[in-house]
N, C-alpha and C positions, 0 to 999 in steps of 0.2 A: 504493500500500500504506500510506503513511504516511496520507495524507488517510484513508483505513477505519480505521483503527485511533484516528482521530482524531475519527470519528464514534461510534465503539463506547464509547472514553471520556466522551466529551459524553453520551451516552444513561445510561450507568452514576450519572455525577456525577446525572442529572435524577433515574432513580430512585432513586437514596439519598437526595436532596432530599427528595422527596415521598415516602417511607416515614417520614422523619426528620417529617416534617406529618404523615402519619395517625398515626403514632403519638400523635405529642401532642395531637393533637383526641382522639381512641377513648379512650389511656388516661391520660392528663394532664387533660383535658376543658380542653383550651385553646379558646377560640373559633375560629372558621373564619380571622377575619381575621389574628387570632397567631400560629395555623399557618402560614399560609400566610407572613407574614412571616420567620417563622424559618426557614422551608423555603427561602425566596428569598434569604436571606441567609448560611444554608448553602453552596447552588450554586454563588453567586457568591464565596464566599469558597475551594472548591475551585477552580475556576475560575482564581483568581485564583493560586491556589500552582500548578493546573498548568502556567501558562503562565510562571511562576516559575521551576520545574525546565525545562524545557523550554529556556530558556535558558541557564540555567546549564551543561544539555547540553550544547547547540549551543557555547555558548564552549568546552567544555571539548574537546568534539572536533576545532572549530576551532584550538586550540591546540597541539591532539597534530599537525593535518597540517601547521601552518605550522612546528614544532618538524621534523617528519621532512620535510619541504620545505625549509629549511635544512641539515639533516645532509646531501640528497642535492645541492645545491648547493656544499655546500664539498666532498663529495669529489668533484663533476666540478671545482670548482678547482683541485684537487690534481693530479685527471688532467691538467687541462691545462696544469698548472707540470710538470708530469713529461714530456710529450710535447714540451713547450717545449725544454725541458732536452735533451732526445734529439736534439731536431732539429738545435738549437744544437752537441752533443757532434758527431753526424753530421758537420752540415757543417764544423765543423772536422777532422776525419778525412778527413775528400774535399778540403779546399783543402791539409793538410798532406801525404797521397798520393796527388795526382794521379795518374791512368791513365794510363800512358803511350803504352799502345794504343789511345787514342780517336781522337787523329788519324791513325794510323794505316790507321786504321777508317773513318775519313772518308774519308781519301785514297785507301784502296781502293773505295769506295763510289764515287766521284768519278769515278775510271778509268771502273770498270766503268759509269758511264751514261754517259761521253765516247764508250765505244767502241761502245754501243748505238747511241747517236743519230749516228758514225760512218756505220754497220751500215745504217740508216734511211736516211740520206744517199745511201749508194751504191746502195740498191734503191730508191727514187725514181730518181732519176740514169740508172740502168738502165730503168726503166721506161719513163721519157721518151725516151730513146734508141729502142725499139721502139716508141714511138709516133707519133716524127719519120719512121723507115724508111718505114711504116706510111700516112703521110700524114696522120695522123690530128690532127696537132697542128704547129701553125706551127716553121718554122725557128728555131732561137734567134738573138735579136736579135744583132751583132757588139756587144764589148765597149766604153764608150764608151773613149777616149781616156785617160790616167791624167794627173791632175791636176800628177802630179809633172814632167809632161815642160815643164811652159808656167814658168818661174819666177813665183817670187811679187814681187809689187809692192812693193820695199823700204820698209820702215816706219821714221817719223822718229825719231828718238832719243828717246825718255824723256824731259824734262827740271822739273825743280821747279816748279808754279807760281809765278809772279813774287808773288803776293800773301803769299807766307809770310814774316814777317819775319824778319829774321836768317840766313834761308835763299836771298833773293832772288838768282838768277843764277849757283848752283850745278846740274849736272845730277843724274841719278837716283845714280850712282855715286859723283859727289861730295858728297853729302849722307849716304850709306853710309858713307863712311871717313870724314867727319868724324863720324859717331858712332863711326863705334869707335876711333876715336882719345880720345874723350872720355871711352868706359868704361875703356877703357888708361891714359890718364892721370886716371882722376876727377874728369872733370868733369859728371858726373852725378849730382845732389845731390839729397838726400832734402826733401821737402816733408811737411808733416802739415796735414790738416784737420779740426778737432772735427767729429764727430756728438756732439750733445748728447740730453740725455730732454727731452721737453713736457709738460708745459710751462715745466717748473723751469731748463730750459736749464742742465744739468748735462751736461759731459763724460763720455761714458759708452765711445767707443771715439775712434781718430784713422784716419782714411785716409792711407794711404802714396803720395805722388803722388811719381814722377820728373820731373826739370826739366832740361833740356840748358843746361850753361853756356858760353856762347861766350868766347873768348879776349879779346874785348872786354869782355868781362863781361853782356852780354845774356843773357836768360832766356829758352829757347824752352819749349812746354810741353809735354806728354807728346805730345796731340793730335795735334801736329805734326809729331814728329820717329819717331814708336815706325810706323807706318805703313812708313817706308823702311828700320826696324831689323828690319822683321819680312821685309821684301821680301830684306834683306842675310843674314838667315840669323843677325843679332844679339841674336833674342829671348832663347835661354837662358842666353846671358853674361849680357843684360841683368836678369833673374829670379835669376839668383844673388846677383846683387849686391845689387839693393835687398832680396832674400830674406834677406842674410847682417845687414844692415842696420838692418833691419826686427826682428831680432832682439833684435841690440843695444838698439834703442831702449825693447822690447817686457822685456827683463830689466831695462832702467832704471824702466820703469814699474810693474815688480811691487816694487820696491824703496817703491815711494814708494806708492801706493794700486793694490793688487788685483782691485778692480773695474773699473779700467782695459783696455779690450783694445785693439790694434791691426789693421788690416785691411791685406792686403797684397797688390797686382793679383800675379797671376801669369797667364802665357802658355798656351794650351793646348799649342802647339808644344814646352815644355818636358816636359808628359805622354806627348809622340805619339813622342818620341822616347826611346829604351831606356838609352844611356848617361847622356843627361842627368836622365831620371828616376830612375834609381837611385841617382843623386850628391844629385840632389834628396830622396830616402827617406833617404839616409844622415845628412843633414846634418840635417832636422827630427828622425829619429830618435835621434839626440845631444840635440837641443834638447827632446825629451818635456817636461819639466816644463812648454815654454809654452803645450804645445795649448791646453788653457784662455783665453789670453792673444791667442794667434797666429788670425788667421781668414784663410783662402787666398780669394782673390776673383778670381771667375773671370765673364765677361760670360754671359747667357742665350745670346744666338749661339752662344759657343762650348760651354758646357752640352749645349745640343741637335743641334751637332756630335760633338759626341766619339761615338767609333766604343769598340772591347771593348778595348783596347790602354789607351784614358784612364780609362775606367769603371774597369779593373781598376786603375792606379796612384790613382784616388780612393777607391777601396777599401782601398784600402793605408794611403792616407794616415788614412781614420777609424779604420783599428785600430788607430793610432796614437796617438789620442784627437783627432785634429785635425779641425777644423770649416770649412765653407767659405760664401762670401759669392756673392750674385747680386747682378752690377750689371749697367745696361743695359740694363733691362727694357722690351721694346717694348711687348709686349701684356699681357692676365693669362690667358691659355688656360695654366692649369695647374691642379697637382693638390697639396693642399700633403703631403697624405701621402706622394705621389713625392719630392718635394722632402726632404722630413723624412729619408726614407729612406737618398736620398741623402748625408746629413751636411751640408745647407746649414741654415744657422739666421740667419742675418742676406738679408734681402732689398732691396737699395735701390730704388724704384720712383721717378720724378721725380713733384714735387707734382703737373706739369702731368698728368701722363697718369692721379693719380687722381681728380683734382677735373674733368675734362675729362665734362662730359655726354654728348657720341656715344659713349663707349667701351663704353654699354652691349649697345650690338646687336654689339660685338665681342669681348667678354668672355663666360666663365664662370662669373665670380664678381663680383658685384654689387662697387666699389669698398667701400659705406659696412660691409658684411660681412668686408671682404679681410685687416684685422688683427684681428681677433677670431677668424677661422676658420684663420687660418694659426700664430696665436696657442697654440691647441688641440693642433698640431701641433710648437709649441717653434721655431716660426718667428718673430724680430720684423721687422716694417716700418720702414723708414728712407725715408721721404719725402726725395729728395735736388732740388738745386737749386732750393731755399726762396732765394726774397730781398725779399718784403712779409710782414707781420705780419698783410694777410687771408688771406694765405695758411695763416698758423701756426690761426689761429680756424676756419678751416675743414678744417683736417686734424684738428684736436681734437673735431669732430663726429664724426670717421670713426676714430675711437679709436689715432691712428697716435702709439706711445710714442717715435719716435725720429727727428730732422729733421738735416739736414747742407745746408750753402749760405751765399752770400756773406753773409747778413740775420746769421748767428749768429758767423762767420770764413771769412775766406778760407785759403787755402793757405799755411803759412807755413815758411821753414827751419829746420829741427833743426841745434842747435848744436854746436859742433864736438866740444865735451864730453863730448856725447852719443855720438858715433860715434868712443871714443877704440880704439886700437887692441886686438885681445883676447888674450888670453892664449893661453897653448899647450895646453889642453887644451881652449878654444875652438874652437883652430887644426884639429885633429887632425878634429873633424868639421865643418869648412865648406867649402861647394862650393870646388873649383879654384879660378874665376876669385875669388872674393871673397878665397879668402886670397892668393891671389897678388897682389889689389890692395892686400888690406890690408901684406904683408911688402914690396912698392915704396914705401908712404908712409910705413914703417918705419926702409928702409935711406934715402929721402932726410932723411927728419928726423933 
């Protein structure tokens, strides 16, 4: 339709043209050549305005849809800040009252297919029976013999490998009570290690590392000794303590520069279980103003273990405002928006395993991509167990802002100053064991 109406005009402009030339030849008595020149110059001077307006059109109706193309853009913003909001309001309403009768609901649901497939059980059962009568189907095999009747082959005792130091010629249970004799009496001392920025090698958080102190004065390292604390059942005293700790250190450092944070291992065994994670919610929920400061670190292993019991105390712990750290990193089969989700924002990945070439046919995520795209998601990279300087140039390629390793410090011990005893409204929210250890170094001093 447009193209017609676009030929109707083109034909219109020609004959005004050329009325506008007979005219002036017939009654101007212009020559032929005159005429026709003004005729042509006419044309093309319409011509020229209509393709003028024509534009000025097209912009102007252009303008009006991108203007109402914008209007209808921001009110589906609006819709979907509002539906946001709803959803948000909602699920706060549902985690504040719980249904009581879902599990309920469950558990009748549960029955009722136990007693089905019961039900199914014994009409098989039954069937087979009239089919044995019947001959139709072999004898049932006799039961084998029950394993329980033959004893089992006694198994040797447990004992330490001889190569551990400090540990050498203790068995499994003796390595047990000598640490919890060490958390009883303190001799488990806090360690820090800079994570610095790259490439300015600026302190930007400290890792919280435990050290078992032997009565000789030997140094074991976490490594070593946290394997048989975990076997002993010692992990959540041990999590209190460096957690209570770890505090401490962490309100020393907002005192002094702010952009300071500390990282601090915590156990999943202290999530899995219900008393201890509650004393554990109690006592950072006192401590709120560090979330910021404070980053919980927890290994990928244990991450991809936790079952609805840990998820919901991690859940707990971000509404908190509390943030959490991945060490340990085997592989990179991950998703950083899960992760985001999650409330992890610090990721330690060792140098080796991103500079490592084969990792590509077992990966997800291209290494030289992996801080930039986790980046996006409010995740940083901490390249850990850096200790050469080709190392540092070539994590700089792969845009990793944050390195931790012997090349920059080793582990060092927090002074005593630092861990000076804390006050009583301190007191009031810190795990059991921690105050308990802290009001015994109280009353001996």
């Amino acid at each position: 339709m447009s193209r017609f109406g676009a030929i109707v005009v083109a034909i219109c402009m020609l004959l005004i043209a050329a009325s506008l030339g007979a005219v002036l030849f017939l009654v101007f008595q212009f020559d032929v050549r005159g005429a026709a020149i003004v005729s042509l110059a006419v044309f093309a001077g319409m011509i020229l305005y209509n393709s003028v307006a024509g534009r000025l059109r097209d912009r102007a109706r252009l303008g009006d849809q991108i203007a109402d193309l914008s209007r209808g853009m921001t009110d589906l913003a609006r819709q979907a800040g509002d539906m946001a909001r709803r959803l948000s309001a909602l699920e706060e309403r549902m985690r504040a009252t719980p249904d009581p009768s879902g599990a309920d609901r469950l558990a009748a649901e549960i029955g009722e297919l136990g007693g089905l497939v019961r039900q199914i059980a014994e009409t098989v059962a039954a069937h087979e029976a009239i089919l044995r009568k019947q001959g139709l189907m072999p004898p049932a095999s006799p039961a084998p013999a029950k394993q329980a009747d033959v004893p089992p082959p006694a198994r040797p005792a447990r004992s330490t490998p001889p190569d551990l130091p400090g540990l050498r010629g203790l068995s499994r249970d003796g390595v047990i009570d000598l640490i919890a004799e060490a958390i009883n009496k303190e001799r488990i001392d806090l360690y820090l290690q800079p994570i610095v920025t790259l490439p300015q090698r600026k302190v930007r958080y400290y890792e919280a590392l435990a050290r078992l102190r032997m009565e000789s004065g030997e140094v074991i390292p976490a490594a070593e000794f946290l394997p048989y604390a975990d076997q002993g059942g010692l992990m959540p005293k041990l999590d209190n303590l460096m957690l209570f700790r770890c505090v401490r250190v962490a309100r020393r450092l907002q005192l002094k520069n702010r952009d300071v944070g500390i990282v601090c291992n915590v156990s999943g065994v202290s999530l899995a279980n219900p008393a201890e994670c509650r004393r554990l919610l109690d006592f950072l929920d006192a401590n709120r103003a560090l979330a910021s400061a404070l980053f919980l670190e927890f290994t990928q292993a244990a991450f991809r273990a936790f079952g609805p019991l840990e998820n919901e105390s991690l859940a707990a712990l971000a509404e908190r405002g509390f943030r959490f750290s991945m060490d340990q990193v085997a592989d990179l089969r991950m998703t950083p928006r899960e992760l985001a989700d999650r409330g992890i924002r610090l990721l330690k990945i060792p140098a080796s395993l991103l500079l490592d070439k084969t990792i590509l046919a077992h990966s997800d995520i291209h290494p030289q991509d992996l801080a930039d795209l986790l980046a996006r998601s409010g995740i940083d990279v901490i390249a850990d167990h850096i200790e050469t300087e080709s190392a540092v140039v070539d994590l700089l390629d792969y845009d990793v802002r944050f390195g931790q390793g012997l090349l920059f410090s080793g582990p060092r011990p927090v002074r005593a100053e630092a861990l000076q005893v804390m006050t009583d409204d301190e007191a009031e929210g810190a795990p059991a064991s921690a105050a308990g250890s802290s009001l015994r170094a109280t009353a001996a001093r």
